[in-house]
C-alpha positions in Angstrom: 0.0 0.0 0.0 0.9 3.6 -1.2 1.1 5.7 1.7 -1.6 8.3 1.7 -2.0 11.3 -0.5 -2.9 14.6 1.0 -6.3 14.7 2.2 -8.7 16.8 -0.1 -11.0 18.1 2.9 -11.8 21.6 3.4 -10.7 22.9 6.4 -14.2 23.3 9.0 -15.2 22.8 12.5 -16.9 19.7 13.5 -19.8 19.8 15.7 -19.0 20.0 19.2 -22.0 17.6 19.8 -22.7 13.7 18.5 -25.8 13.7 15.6 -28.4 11.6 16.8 -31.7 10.5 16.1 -34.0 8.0 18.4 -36.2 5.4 17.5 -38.9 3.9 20.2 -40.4 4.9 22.8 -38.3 7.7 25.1 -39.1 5.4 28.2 -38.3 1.8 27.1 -36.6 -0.4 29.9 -33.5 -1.4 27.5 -31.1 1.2 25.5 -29.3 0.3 22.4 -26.7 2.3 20.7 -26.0 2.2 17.0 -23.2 3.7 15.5 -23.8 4.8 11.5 -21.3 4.0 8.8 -19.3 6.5 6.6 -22.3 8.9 5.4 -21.5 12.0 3.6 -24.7 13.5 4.6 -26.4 12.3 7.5 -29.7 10.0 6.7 -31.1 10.9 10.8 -30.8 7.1 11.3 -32.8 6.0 8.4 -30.2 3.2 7.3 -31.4 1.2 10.2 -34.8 1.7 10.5 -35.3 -1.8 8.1 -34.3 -3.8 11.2 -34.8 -2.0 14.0 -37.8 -4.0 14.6 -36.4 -6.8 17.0 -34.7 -4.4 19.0 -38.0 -2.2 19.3 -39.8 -5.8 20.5 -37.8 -6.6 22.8 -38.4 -2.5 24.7 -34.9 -0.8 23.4 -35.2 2.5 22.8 -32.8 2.7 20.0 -30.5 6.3 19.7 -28.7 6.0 16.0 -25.8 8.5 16.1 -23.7 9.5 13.3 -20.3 8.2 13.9 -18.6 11.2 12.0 -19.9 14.1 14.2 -17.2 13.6 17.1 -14.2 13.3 14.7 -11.8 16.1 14.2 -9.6 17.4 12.1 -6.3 15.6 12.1 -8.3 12.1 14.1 -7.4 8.4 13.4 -9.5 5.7 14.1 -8.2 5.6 17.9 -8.8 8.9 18.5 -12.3 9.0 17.3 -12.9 5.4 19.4 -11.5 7.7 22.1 -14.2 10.3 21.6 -17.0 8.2 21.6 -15.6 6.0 24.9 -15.8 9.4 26.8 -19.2 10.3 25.2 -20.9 7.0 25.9 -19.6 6.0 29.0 -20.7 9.6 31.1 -24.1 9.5 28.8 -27.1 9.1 31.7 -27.5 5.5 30.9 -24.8 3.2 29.5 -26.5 1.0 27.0 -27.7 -2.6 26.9 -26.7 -3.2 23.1 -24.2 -1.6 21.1 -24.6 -2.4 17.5 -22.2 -0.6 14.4 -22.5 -0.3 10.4 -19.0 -0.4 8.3 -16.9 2.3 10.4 -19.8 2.1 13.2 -19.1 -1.7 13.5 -15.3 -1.0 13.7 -15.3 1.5 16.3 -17.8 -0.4 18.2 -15.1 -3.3 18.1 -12.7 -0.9 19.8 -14.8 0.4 22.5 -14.6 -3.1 23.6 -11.8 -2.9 25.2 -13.5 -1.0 27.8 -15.2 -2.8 31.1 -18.4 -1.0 31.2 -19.3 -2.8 27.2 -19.3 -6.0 28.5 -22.2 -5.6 30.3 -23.8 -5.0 26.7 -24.7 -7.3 23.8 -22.9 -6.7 20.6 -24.1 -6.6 17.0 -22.1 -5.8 14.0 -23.3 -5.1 10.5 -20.0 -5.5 7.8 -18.1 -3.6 10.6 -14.2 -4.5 9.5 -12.2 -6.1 12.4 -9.3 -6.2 10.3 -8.5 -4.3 6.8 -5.7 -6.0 4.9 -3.9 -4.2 1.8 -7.1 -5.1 -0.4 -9.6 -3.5 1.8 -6.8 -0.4 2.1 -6.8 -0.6 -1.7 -10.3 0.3 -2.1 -10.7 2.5 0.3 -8.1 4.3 -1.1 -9.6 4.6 -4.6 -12.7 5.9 -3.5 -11.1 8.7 -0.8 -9.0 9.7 -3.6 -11.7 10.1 -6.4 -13.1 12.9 -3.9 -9.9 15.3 -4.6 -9.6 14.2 -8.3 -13.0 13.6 -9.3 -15.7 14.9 -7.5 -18.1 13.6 -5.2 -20.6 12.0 -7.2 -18.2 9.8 -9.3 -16.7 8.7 -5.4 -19.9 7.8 -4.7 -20.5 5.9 -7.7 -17.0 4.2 -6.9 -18.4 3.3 -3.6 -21.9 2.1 -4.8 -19.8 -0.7 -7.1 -18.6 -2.6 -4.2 -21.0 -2.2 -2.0 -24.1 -2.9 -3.8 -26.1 -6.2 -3.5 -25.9 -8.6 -6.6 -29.5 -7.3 -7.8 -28.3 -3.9 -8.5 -26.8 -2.4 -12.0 -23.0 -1.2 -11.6 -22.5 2.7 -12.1 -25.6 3.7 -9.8 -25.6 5.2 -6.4 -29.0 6.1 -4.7 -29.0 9.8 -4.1 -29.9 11.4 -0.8 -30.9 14.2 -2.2 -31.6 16.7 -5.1 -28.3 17.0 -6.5 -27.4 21.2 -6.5 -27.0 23.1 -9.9 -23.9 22.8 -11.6 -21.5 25.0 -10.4 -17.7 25.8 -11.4 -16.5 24.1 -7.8 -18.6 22.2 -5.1 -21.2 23.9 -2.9 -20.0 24.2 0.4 -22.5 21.2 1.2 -20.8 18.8 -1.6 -17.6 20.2 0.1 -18.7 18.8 3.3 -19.7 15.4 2.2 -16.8 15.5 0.5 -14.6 15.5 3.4 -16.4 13.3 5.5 -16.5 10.6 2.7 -12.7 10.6 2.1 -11.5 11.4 5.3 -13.9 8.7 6.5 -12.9 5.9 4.6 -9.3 6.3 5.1 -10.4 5.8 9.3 -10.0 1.8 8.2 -6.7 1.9 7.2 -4.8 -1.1 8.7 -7.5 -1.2 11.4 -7.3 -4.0 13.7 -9.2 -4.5 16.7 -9.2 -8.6 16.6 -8.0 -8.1 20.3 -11.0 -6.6 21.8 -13.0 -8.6 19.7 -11.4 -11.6 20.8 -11.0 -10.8 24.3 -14.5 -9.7 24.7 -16.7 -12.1 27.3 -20.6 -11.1 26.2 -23.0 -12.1 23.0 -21.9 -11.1 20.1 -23.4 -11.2 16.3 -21.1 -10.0 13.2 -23.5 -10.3 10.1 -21.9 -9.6 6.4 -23.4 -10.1 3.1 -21.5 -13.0 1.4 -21.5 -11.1 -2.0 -19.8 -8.0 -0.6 -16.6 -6.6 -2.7 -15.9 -4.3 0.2 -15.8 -5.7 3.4 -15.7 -9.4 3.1 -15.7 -12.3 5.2 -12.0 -12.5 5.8 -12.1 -9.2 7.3 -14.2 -10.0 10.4 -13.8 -11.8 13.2 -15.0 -12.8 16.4 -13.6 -14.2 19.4 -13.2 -18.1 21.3 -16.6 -17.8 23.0 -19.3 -19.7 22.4 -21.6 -16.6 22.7 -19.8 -14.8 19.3 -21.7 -15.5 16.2 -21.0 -14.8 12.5 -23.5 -15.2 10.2 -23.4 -14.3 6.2 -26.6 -13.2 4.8 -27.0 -14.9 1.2 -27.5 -12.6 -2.1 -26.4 -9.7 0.1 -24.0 -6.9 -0.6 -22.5 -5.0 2.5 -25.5 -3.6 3.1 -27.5 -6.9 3.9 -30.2 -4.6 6.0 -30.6 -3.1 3.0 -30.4 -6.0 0.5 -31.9 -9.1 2.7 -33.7 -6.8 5.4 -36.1 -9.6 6.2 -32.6 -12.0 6.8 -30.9 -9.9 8.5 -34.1 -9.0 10.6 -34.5 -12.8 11.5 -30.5 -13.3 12.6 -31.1 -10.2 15.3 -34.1 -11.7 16.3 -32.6 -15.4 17.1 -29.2 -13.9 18.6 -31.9 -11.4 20.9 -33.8 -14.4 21.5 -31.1 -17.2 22.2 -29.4 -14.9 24.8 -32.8 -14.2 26.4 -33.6 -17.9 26.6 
């Protein structure tokens, strides 16, 4: 692996405050934390809403935070970990699951290092344990096409290998109304711009297989066994006989989004075995 080009971000303030967005009822008995993957614009927690139903059964109330609105300029992946570990663990109640998409799923892998997690039960969706120089590879295309080619033909890059096997190459689903065309980026392209790039490049040569490994409570890693991104050689779980990984068929790396009704049954049997 090359080592990295300059970033292409703008230079901006991040909010002082994580982006969040709740789902249930404000008073449930059980709290579950989701952290979001690499977004450049933040979808208020709609990504999970396709299988938050188990969770919502069994009385979580469910807060979906955007991982990317405690990093700062100049973070790596620890530091960020770092950030949320101070924010979650001072929050007025700890919560009962922690669950993470893509980057979500890897920094919930490293908060797992800290005691007060392991009172929690674990559920990963394509969250990379480990990124080896393929995954780095990738990633590095699609930062990179931000600086040299503009957003929308990064995310275009990004909707290749992560699609499920039932969508056309070359498409990406758009958040929104794309702006008029304009000689540079809007300041909001430049924005999502920087949070896709600088994002991404959070997975470098991650590896949190110790945390993972040493980890004592349930946990479920699901990945879609189609996925050209994060594959299954990139995850891992540890010795116990409580960790579970499970690859949802005809999925991409979104499985929630490509098998929804799958991945909605796996939650429900690992929420219902460990309730048995």
């Amino acid at each position: 692996m090359t080592s990295r080009p300059p970033h292409p971000e703008p230079a901006r303030d991040v909010a002082p405050a994580p982006a969040a967005a709740v789902l249930g009822e404000p008073d449930a008995p059980r709290h579950a934390v989701v952290l979001a993957p690499v977004m450049p614009r933040w979808d208020q927690g709609a990504f999970f809403r396709e299988v938050a139903e188990p969770l919502l059964d069994r009385g979580h109330r469910i807060t979906v935070h955007d991982t990317l609105s405690l990093l700062r300029e100049g973070d790596d992946l620890k530091a960020l970990v770092d950030r949320w570990a101070a924010h979650l663990a001072t929050g007025p109640d700890r919560p009962d699951l922690l669950a993470g998409n893509a980057l979500g799923g890897a920094v919930v892998q490293a908060l797992l290092t800290h005691e007060w997690t392991h009172r929690a039960k674990v559920v990963l969706l394509s969250g990379p344990t480990v990124a080896d120089d393929e995954l780095n590879t990738k990633l590095e295309r699609i930062a990179a096409a931000v600086g040299t080619d503009g957003l929308s033909t990064a995310l275009h890059l990004l909707e290749d290998v992560v699609r499920g096997p039932d969508r056309e190459p070359g498409t990406v689903p758009r958040q929104r109304p794309e702006p008029a065309a304009a000689p540079g980026p809007t300041p909001d392209e430049a924005v999502a711009g920087w949070r896709l790039s600088t994002g991404l490049r959070l997975l470098y040569d991650a590896d949190v297989r110790g945390p993972v490994r040493d980890f004592p409570g349930p946990l479920l890693h699901l990945y879609g066994e189609q996925s050209l991104l994060v594959q299954r050689k990139h995850l891992a779980t540890g010795p116990h006989p409580r960790h579970h990984l499970v690859g949802i068929p005809q999925a991409g790396m979104r499985p929630h989004v490509d098998q929804p009704a799958l991945t909605r049954d796996a939650v429900a049997r690992f929420l219902g075995a460990e309730e048995s």
